[in-house]
C-alpha positions as CSV (number, residue, x, y, z in Angstrom):
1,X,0.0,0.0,0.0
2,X,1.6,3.6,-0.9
3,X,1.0,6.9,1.0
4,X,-2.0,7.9,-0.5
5,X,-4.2,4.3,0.5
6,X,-3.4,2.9,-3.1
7,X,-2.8,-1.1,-3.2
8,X,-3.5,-3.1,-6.4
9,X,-1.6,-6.0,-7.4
10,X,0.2,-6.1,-10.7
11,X,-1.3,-8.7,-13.6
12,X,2.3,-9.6,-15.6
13,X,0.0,-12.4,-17.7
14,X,-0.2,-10.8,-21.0
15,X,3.7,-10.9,-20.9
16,X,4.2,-14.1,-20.0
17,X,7.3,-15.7,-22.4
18,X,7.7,-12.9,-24.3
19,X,10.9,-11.0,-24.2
20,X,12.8,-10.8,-20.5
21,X,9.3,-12.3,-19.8
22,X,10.0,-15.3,-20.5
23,X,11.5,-15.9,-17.1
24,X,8.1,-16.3,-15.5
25,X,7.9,-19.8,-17.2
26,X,10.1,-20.8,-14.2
27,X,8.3,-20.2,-11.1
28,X,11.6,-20.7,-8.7
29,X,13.2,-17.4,-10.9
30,X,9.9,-15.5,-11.3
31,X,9.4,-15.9,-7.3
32,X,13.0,-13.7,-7.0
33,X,11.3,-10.4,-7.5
34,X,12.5,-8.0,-4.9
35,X,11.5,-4.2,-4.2
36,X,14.7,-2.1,-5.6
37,X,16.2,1.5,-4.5
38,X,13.8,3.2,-6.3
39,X,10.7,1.5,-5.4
40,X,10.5,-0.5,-8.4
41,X,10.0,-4.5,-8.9
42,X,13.0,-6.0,-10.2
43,X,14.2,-9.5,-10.8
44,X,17.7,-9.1,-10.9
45,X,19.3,-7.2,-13.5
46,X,17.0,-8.6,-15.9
47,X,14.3,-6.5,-15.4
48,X,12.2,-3.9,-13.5
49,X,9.4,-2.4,-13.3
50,X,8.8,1.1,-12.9
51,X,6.4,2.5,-9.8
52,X,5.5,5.2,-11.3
53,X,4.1,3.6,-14.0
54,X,2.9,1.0,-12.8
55,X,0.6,3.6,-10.3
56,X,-0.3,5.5,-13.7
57,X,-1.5,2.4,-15.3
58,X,-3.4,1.5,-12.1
59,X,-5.0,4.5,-10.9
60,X,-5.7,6.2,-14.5
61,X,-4.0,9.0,-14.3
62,X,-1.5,11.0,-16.6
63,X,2.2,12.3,-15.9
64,X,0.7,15.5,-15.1
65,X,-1.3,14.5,-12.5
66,X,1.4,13.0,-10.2
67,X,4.0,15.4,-11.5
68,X,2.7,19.1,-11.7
69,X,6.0,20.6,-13.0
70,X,5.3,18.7,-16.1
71,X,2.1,20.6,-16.9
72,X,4.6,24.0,-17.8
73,X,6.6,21.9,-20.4
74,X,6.3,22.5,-24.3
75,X,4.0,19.7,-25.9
76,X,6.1,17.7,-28.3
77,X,5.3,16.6,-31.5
């Protein structure tokens, strides 16, 4: 659970054996995930997730609304 009251839990199924995803075919590697520096899931140096992201994807909302200071940058094309 973060600060705010937020929990979810994170559904990896879609990317199950493809790319660095296809580690989860062996449960004894997938079940190494660890919380890194950062905050985000990692499995070794083989991959990690990004918090940020993953609270974006979960609670709907854009960049913007987690990180203000973004709202005063150009748009790009």
């Amino acid at each position: 659970m973060l600060d705010d009251g937020v929990s979810w839990t994170v559904d990896l199924s879609e990317a199950v054996g493809q790319g660095v995803f296809a580690l989860r075919r062996d449960p004894l590697v997938f079940a190494q995930v660890a919380i890194g520096s950062a905050g985000e899931l990692v499995w070794g140096d083989k991959i990690d997730l990004c918090p940020d992201a993953l609270y974006l994807n979960v609670t709907g909302q854009k960049p913007e609304d987690i990180f203000p200071a973004l709202r005063n940058l150009p748009a790009h094309a």
